[in-house]
NUBA-793647 format. One record per residue (C-alpha): y, x, z; residue number from 0; residue in three letters. Coordinates in pm, whole numbers, plus 50000, padded with zeros to 5 digits. Example, Ala and Ser with C-alpha at 12.3 -4.5 7.8 and 13.67 -1.06 7.14 Angstrom:
// NUBA-793647
+-------+-------+-------+-----+------+
|    yy |    xx |    zz |  nr | rest |
+-------+-------+-------+-----+------+
| 49550 | 51230 | 50780 |   0 |  ALA |
| 49894 | 51367 | 50714 |   1 |  SER |
+-------+-------+-------+-----+------+
//
This chain:
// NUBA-793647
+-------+-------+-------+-----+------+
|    yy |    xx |    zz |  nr | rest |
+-------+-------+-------+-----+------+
| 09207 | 64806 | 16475 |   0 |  UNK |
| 09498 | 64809 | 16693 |   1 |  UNK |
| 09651 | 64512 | 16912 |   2 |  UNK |
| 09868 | 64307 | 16743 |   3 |  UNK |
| 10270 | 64425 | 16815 |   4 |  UNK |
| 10364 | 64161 | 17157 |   5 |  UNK |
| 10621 | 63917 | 16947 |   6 |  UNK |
| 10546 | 63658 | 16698 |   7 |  UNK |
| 10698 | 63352 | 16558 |   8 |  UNK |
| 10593 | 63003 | 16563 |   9 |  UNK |
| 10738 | 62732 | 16411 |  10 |  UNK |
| 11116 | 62837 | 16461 |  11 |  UNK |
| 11091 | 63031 | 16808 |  12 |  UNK |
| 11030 | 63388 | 16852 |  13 |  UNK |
| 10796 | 63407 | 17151 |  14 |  UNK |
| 10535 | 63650 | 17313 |  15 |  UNK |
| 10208 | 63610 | 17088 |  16 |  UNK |
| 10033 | 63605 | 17440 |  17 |  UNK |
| 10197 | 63291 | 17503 |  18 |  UNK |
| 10205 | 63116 | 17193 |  19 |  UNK |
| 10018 | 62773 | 17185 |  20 |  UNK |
| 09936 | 62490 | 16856 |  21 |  UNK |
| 09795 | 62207 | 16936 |  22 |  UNK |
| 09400 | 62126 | 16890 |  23 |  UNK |
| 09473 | 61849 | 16590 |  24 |  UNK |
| 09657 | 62109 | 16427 |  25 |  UNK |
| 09460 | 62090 | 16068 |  26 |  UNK |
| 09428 | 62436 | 16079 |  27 |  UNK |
| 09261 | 62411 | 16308 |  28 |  UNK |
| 09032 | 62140 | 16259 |  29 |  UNK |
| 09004 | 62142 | 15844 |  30 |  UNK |
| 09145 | 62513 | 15735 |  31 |  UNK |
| 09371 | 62304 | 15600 |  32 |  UNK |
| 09638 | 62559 | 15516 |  33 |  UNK |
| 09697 | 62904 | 15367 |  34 |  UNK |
| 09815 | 63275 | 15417 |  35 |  UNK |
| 10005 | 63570 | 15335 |  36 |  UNK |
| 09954 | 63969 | 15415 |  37 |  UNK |
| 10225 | 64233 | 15334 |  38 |  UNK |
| 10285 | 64565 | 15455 |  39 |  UNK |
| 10596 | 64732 | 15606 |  40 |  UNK |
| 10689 | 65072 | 15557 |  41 |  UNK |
| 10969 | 65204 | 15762 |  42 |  UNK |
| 11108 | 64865 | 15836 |  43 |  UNK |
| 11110 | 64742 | 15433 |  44 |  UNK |
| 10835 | 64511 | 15346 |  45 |  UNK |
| 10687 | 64659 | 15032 |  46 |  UNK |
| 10667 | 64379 | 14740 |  47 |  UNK |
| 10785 | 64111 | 14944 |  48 |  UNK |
| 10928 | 63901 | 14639 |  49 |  UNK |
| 10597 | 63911 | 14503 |  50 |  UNK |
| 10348 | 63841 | 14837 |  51 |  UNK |
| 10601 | 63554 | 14881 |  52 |  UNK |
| 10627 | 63407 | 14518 |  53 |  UNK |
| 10203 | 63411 | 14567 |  54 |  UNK |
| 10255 | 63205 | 14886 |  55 |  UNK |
| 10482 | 63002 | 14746 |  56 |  UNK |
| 10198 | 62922 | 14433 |  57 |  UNK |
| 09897 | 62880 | 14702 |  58 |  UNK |
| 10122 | 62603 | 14914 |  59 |  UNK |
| 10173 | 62415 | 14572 |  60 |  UNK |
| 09804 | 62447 | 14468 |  61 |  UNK |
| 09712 | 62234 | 14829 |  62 |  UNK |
| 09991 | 62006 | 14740 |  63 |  UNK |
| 10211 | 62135 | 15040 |  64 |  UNK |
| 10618 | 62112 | 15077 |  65 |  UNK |
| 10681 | 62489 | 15134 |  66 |  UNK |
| 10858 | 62469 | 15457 |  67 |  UNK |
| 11098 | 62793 | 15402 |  68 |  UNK |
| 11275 | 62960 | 15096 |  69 |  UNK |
| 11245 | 63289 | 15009 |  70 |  UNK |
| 11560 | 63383 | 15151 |  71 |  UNK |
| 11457 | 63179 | 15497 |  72 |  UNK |
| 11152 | 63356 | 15493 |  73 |  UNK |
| 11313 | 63700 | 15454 |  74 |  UNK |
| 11539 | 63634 | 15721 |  75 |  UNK |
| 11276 | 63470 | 15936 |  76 |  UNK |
| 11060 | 63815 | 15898 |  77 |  UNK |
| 11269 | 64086 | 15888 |  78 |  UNK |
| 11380 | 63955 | 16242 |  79 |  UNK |
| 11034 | 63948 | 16357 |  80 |  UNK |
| 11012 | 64313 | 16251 |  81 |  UNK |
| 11320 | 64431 | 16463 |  82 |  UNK |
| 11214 | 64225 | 16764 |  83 |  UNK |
| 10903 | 64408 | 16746 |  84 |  UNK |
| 11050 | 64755 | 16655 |  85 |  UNK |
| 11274 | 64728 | 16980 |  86 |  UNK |
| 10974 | 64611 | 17213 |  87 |  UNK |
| 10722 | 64839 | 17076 |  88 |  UNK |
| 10894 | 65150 | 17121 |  89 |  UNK |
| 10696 | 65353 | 17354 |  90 |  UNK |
| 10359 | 65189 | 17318 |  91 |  UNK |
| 10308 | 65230 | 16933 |  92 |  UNK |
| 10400 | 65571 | 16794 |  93 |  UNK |
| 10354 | 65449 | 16456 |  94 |  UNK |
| 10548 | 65142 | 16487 |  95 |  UNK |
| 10790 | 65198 | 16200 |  96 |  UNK |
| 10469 | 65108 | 15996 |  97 |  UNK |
| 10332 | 64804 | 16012 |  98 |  UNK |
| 10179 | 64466 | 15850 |  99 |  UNK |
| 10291 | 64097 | 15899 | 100 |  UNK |
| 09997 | 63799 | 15854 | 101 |  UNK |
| 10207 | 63445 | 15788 | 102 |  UNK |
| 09979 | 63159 | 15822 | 103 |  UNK |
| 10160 | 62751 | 15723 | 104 |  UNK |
| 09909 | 62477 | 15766 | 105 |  UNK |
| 09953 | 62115 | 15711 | 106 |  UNK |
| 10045 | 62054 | 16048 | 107 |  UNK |
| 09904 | 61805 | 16331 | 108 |  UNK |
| 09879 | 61447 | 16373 | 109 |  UNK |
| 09708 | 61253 | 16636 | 110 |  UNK |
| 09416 | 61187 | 16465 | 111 |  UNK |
| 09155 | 61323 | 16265 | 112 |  UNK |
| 09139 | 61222 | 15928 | 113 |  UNK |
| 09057 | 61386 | 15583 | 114 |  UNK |
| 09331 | 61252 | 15357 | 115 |  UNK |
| 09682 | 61404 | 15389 | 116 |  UNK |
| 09876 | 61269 | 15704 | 117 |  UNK |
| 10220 | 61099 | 15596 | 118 |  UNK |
| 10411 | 61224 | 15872 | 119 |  UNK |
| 10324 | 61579 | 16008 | 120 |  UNK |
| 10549 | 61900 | 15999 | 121 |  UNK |
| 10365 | 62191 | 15903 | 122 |  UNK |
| 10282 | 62450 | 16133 | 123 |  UNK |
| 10435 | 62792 | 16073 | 124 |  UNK |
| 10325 | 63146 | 16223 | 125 |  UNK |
| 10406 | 63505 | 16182 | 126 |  UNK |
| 10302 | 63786 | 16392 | 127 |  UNK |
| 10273 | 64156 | 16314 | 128 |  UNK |
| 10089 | 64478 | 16427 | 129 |  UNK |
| 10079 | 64844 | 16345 | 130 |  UNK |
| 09938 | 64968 | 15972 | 131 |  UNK |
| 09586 | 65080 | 15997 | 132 |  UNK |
| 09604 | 65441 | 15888 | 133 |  UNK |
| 09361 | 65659 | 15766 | 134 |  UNK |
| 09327 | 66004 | 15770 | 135 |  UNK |
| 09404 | 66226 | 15463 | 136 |  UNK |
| 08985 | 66338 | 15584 | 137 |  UNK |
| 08861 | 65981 | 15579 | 138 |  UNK |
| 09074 | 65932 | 15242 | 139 |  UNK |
| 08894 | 66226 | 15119 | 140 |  UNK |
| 08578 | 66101 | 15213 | 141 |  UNK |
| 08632 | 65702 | 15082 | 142 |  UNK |
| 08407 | 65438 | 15177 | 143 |  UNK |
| 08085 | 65280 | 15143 | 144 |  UNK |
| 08007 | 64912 | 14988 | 145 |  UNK |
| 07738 | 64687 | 14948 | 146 |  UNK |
| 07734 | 64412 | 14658 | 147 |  UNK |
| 07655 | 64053 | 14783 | 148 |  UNK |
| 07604 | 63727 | 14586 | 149 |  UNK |
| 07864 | 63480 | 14567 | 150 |  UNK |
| 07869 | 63233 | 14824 | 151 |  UNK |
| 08225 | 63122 | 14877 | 152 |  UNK |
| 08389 | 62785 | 14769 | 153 |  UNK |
| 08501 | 62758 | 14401 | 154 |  UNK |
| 08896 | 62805 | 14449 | 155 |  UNK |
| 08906 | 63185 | 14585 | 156 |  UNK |
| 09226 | 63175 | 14382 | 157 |  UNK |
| 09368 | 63044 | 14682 | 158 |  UNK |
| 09447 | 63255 | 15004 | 159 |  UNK |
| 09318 | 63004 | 15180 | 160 |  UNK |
| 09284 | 63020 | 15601 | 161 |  UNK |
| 08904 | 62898 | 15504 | 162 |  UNK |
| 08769 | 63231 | 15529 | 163 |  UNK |
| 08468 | 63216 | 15678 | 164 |  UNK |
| 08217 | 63271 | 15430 | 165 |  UNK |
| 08438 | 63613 | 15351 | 166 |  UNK |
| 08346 | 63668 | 15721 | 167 |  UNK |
| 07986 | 63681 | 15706 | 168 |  UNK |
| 08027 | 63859 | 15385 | 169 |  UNK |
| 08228 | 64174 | 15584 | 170 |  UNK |
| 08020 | 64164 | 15901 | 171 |  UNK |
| 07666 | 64190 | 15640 | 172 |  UNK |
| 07881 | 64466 | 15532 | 173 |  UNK |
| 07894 | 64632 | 15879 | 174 |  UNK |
| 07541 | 64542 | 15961 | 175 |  UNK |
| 07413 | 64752 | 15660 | 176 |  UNK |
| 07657 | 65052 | 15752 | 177 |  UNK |
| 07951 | 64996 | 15474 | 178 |  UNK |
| 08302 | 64916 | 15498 | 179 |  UNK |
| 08293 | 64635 | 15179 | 180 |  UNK |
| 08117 | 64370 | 15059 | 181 |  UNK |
| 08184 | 64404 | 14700 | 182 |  UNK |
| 08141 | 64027 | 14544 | 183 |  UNK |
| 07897 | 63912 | 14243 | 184 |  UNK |
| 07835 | 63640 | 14040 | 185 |  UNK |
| 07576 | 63589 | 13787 | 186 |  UNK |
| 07553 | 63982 | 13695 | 187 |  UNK |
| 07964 | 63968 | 13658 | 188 |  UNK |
| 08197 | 64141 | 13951 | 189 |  UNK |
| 08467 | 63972 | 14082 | 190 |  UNK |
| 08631 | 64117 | 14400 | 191 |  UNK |
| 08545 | 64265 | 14728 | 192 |  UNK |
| 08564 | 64030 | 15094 | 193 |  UNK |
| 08885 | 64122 | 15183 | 194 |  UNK |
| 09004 | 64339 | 14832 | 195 |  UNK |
| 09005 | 64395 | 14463 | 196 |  UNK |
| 08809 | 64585 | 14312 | 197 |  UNK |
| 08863 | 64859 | 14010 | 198 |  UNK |
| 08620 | 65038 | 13816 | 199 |  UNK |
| 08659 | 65412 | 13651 | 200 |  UNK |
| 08443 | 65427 | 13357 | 201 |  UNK |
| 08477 | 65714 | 13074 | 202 |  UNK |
| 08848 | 65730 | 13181 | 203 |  UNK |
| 08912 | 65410 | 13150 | 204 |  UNK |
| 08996 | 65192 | 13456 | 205 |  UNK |
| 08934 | 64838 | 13398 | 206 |  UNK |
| 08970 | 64574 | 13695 | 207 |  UNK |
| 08785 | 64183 | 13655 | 208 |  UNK |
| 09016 | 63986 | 13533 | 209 |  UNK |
| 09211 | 63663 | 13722 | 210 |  UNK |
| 09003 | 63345 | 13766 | 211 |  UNK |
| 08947 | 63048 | 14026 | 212 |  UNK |
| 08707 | 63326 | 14133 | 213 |  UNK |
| 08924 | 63601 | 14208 | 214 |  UNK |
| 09232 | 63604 | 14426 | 215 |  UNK |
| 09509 | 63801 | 14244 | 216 |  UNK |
| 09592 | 64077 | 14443 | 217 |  UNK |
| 09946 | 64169 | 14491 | 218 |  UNK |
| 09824 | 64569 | 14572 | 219 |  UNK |
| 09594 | 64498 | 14267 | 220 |  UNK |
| 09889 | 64433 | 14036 | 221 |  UNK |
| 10136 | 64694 | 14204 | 222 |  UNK |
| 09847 | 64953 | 14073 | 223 |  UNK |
| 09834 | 64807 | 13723 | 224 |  UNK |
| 10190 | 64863 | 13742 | 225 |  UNK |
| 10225 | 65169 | 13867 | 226 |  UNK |
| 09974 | 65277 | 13595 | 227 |  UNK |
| 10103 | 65109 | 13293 | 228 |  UNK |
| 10278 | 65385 | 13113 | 229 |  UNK |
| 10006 | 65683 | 13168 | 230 |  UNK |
| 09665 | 65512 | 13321 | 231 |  UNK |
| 09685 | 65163 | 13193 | 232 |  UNK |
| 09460 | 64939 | 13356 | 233 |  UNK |
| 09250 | 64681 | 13145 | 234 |  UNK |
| 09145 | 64323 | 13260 | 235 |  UNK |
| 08774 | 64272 | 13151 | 236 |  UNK |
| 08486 | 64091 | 13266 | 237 |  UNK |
| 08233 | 64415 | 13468 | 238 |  UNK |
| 07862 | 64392 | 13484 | 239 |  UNK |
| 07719 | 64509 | 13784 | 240 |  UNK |
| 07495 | 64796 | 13608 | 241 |  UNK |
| 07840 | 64874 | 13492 | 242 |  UNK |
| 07973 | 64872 | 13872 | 243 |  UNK |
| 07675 | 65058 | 13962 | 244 |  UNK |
| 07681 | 65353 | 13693 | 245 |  UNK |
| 08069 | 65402 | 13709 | 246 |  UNK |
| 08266 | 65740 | 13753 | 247 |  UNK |
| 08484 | 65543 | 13997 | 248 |  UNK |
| 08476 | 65225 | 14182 | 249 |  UNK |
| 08799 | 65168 | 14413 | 250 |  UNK |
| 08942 | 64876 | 14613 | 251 |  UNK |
| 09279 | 64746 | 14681 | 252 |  UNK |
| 09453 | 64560 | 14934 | 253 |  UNK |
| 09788 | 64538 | 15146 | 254 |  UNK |
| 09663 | 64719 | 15436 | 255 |  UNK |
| 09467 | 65026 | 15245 | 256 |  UNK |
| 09663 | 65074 | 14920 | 257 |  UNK |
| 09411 | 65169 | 14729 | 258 |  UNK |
| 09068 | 65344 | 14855 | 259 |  UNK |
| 08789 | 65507 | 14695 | 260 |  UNK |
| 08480 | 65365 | 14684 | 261 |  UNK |
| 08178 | 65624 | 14721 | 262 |  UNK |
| 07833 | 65468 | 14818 | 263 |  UNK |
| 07747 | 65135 | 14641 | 264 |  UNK |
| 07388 | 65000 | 14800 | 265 |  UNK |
| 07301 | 65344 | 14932 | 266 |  UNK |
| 07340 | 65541 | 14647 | 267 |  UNK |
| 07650 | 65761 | 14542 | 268 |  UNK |
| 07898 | 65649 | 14330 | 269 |  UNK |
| 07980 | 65923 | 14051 | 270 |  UNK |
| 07992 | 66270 | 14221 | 271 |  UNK |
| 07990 | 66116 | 14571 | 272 |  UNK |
| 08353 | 66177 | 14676 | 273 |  UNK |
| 08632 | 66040 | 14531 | 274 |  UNK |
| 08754 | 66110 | 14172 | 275 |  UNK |
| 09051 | 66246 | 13987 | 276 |  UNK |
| 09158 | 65909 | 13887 | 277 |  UNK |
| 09200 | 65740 | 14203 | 278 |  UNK |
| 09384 | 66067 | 14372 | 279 |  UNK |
| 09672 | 66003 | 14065 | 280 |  UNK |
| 09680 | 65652 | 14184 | 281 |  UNK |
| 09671 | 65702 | 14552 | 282 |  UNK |
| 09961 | 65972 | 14542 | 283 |  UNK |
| 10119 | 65721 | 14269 | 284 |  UNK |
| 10115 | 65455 | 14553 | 285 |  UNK |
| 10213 | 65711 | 14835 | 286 |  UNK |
| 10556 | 65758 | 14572 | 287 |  UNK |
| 10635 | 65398 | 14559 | 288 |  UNK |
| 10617 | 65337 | 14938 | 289 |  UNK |
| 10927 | 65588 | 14962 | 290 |  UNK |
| 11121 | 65452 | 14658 | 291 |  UNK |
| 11357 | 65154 | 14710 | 292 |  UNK |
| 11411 | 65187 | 14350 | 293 |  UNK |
| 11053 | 65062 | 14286 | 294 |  UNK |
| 11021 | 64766 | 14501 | 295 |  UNK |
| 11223 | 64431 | 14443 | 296 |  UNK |
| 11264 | 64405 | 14827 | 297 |  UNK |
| 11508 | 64137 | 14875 | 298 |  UNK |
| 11481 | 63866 | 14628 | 299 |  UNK |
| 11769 | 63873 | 14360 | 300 |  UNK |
| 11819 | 63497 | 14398 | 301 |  UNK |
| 11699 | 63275 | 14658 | 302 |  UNK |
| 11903 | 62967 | 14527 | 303 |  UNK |
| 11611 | 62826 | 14311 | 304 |  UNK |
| 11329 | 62916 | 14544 | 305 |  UNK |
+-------+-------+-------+-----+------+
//
């Protein structure tokens, strides 16, 4: 992947990312004590940022943290961080006008180590950004291989929590077997893949496992569902692995791929091989969106009660 774009922010300065410093009690640091957010930006307008934001609003309540910015701070906060980097970059990334932002918030630091909340720390706030990965319309063509893997992750995936490492070793057992996924099971049942969501094509029907303390809801995941509600609708259902397995279909979804097909699942082909019918309506469906401020919310509608 590329480097990350030079500028971030950290807790209310605007700095070179090269230079930016937190300090070694930082609970992020020391506990993963803290969560984090993904969206993409398309020509300077962060797709579905009312909704990436109203999920990182939900995860900071789940671990019982103050959120530390409104939506309305936070839009200001980022779409500042996206012209600082638009003016620097200029020259060095040709596809600049596209990329992602990764917010992190943790609990903050205190000096000391200890398990239970601190009383008095400020939370820690960071933003940085760097260019879209892009694929080719060839590799598009082609989709990507998966593996399924065995649940070993802690029991609130719900949250998009910094505590990712068991996701890590998922992805990299991924790599080491040739694929691009891990594609998550538990008990027979599928639930998502390392870093994505997973959908399955199956006699037309496109079905997706439904939410659970499992499954992180994925905001790409739910654009889709939306995008397909009036002429694909998209069913929540539990999925079976010899379901996963046998389908016509398989894709995933996430902020920084849209949505991709699937075509090797454990070394053998899903469907015909190559990607299907299906996921081409979706993926030109998606390509639509990005270009129509009519579809996104982009700037929340009211930030007063945020």
């Amino acid at each position: 992947m590329a480097e990350p774009l030079p500028i971030c922010y950290l807790n209310g300065a605007y700095l070179p990312l090269r230079e930016a410093r937190i300090s070694p009690l930082d609970r992020g640091f020391l506990f993963a004590d803290g969560v984090y957010e993904v969206l993409p930006v398309h020509a300077g307008h962060m797709f579905r940022f009312r909704e990436h934001f109203d999920r990182l609003a939900r995860n900071l309540a789940a671990i019982r943290l103050a959120a530390p910015h409104t939506h309305g701070q936070w839009l200001t906060i980022l779409d500042e961080l996206v012209r600082r980097n638009r003016d620097r970059a200029i020259g060095h990334h040709s596809d600049v006008e596209d990329m992602y932002l990764y917010v992190q918030v943790t609990r903050g630091a205190e000096y000391s180590r200890n398990h239970s909340f601190p009383a008095h720390a400020t939370p820690s706030v960071f933003a940085m950004a760097a260019p879209l990965p892009t694929l080719s319309e060839e590799e598009r063509l082609r989709g990507c291989a998966a593996i399924t893997i065995e649940d070993f992750r802690w029991g609130r995936c719900d949250i998009k929590s910094t505590a990712l490492l068991a996701n890590v070793l998922m992805k990299q057992q991924a790599v080491d077997a040739g694929a691009q996924e891990a594609i998550i099971v538990r008990e027979g049942e599928v639930l998502e893949g390392a870093s994505s969501n997973v959908f399955v094509v199956s006699g037309g029907c496109i079905s997706t496992p439904p939410d659970s303390p499992h499954i992180l809801p994925g905001v790409t995941r739910d654009t889709a569902r939306l995008l397909t509600r009036q002429s694909l609708p998209v069913q929540a259902r539990r999925i079976g692995v010899a379901e996963l397995r046998s389908a016509d279909e398989v894709w995933i979804s996430a902020s920084t791929r849209d949505v991709l097909a699937v075509t090797m699942i454990d070394g053998q082909p899903v469907g015909s091989g190559v990607p299907g019918p299906l996921w081409k309506r979706m993926y030109e469906a998606f390509r639509d969106a990005r270009s129509n401020p009519l579809f996104d919310t982009g700037s929340p509608p009211d930030t007063r009660h945020v």
